[in-house]
N, C-alpha and C positions, 0 to 999 in steps of 0.2 A: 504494500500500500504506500504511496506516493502523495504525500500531503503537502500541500504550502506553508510552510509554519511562519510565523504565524498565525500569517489572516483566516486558512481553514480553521482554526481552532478558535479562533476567535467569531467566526461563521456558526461554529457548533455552539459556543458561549452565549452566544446572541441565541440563539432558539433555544436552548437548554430548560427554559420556563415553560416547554410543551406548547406554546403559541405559535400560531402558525405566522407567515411572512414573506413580504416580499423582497428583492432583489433593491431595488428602492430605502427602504427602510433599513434592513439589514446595513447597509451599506453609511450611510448616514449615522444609523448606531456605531459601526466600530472605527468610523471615518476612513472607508477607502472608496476608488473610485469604485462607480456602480458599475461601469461595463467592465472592468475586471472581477467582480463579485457576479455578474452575469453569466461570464465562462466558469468561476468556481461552483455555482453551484450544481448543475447538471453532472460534472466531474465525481463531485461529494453525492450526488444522490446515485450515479452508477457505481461507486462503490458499499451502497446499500447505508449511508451515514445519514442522508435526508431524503425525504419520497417529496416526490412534486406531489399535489392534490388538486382535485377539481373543486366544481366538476366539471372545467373545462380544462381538457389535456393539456392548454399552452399557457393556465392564467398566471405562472409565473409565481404560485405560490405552495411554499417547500413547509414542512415540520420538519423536528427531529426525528429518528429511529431511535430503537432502542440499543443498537450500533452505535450510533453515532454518539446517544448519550453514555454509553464505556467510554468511548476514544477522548469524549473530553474530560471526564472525570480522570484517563491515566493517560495523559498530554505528559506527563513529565517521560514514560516511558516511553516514548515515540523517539526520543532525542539520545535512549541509555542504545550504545551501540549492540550489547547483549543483547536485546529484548528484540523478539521476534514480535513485533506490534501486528501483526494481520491474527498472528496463533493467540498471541494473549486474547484480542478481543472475541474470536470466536472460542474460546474452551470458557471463557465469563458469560457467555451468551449461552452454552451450553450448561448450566448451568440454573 
């Protein structure tokens, strides 16, 4: 798994409240620009960390997973070169 550190995690931080959001908003919360949080998010929700929701397939607006809420809670292990971060988060998911 191949994250932007910070801003992915800071993407995840910002939804982490279980509210859902757009690309817009998001973006303005953790102050970056919006059409670089426009290619991040689609990125984060194909590796299963945010689901786009409708109920219009393109309306642009993401939640957390419960994926994605692991990956932000263990952000420090993403950084430890030891830690396999894709296996940690799925054997917590198993779980």
């Amino acid at each position: 798994m191949k994250l932007a550190s910070p801003t992915d995690f800071d993407v995840l931080e910002a939804l982490s409240d279980g509210k859902r959001n757009t690309a817009a908003n998001i973006a303005i919360e953790i102050d970056r620009d919006r059409a670089y949080i426009n290619t991040r998010l689609p990125i984060l929700a194909d590796q299963g960390l945010l689901e786009r929701i409708g109920p219009a397939p393109n309306s642009g607006l993401y939640e957390i997973t419960e994926k994605g809420k692991l990956a932000n809670r263990h952000r420090e292990a993403y950084h430890d070169e030891q830690t396999d971060f894709e296996a940690l988060l799925e054997s917590k998911l198993e779980n």
